[in-house]
C-alpha positions in Angstrom: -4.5 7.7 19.9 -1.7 9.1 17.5 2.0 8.4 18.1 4.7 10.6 16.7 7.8 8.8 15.4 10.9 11.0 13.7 12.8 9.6 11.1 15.9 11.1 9.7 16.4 11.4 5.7 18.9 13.0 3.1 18.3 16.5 2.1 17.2 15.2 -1.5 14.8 12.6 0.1 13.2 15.7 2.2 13.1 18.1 -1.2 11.1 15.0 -3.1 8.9 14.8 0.3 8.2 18.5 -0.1 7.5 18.8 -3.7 5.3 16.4 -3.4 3.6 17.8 -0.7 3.2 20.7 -2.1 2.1 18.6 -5.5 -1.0 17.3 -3.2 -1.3 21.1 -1.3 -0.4 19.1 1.9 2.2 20.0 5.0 5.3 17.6 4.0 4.6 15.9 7.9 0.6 15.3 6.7 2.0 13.7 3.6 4.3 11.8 4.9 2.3 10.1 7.9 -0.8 9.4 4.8 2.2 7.8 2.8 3.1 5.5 5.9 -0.4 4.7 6.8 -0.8 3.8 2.9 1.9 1.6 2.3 1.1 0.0 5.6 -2.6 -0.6 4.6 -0.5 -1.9 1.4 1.4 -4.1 3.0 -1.3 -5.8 5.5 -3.4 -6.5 2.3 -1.1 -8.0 0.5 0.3 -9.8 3.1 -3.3 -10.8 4.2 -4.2 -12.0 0.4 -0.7 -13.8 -0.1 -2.0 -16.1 3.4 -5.8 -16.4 1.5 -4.2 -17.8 -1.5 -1.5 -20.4 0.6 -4.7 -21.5 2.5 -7.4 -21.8 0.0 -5.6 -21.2 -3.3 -6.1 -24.7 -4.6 -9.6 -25.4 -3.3 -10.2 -21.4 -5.0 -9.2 -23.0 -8.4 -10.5 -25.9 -8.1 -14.0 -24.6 -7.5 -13.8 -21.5 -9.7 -11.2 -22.6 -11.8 -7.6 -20.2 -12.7 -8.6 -18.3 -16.0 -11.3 -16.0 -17.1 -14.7 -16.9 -17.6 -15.8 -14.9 -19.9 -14.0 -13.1 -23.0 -16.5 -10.4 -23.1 -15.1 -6.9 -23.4 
């Protein structure tokens, strides 16, 4: 189920939110809420990747090694 949430910015934050709305031929509250869900998304990768790496980094390299394989272009 959606949520609604209001958030309060400057007048110049709101003008860049608009003009890129319009940039994507979005409504500025569409844009906004795809923004938020992105850097979410972002976020829980990241976050998800940084906790693969402090768990199985070493056993990673150690099997697959740290560099490229190959220096084919």
């Amino acid at each position: 189920m959606a949520k609604e949430i209001r958030i309060k910015v400057d007048d110049e934050t709101y003008e860049e939110l608009q003009r890129r709305a319009a940039d994507g031929h979005e409504d500025p509250d569409q844009y906004a809420s795809r923004r938020l869900t992105d850097d979410l998304a972002r976020t829980r990768f990241l976050e998800g990747a940084r906790a693969f790496v402090e768990e199985h980094g070493q056993a990673f390299a150690e099997r697959f090694g740290t560099g490229p394989s190959s220096h084919a272009a």
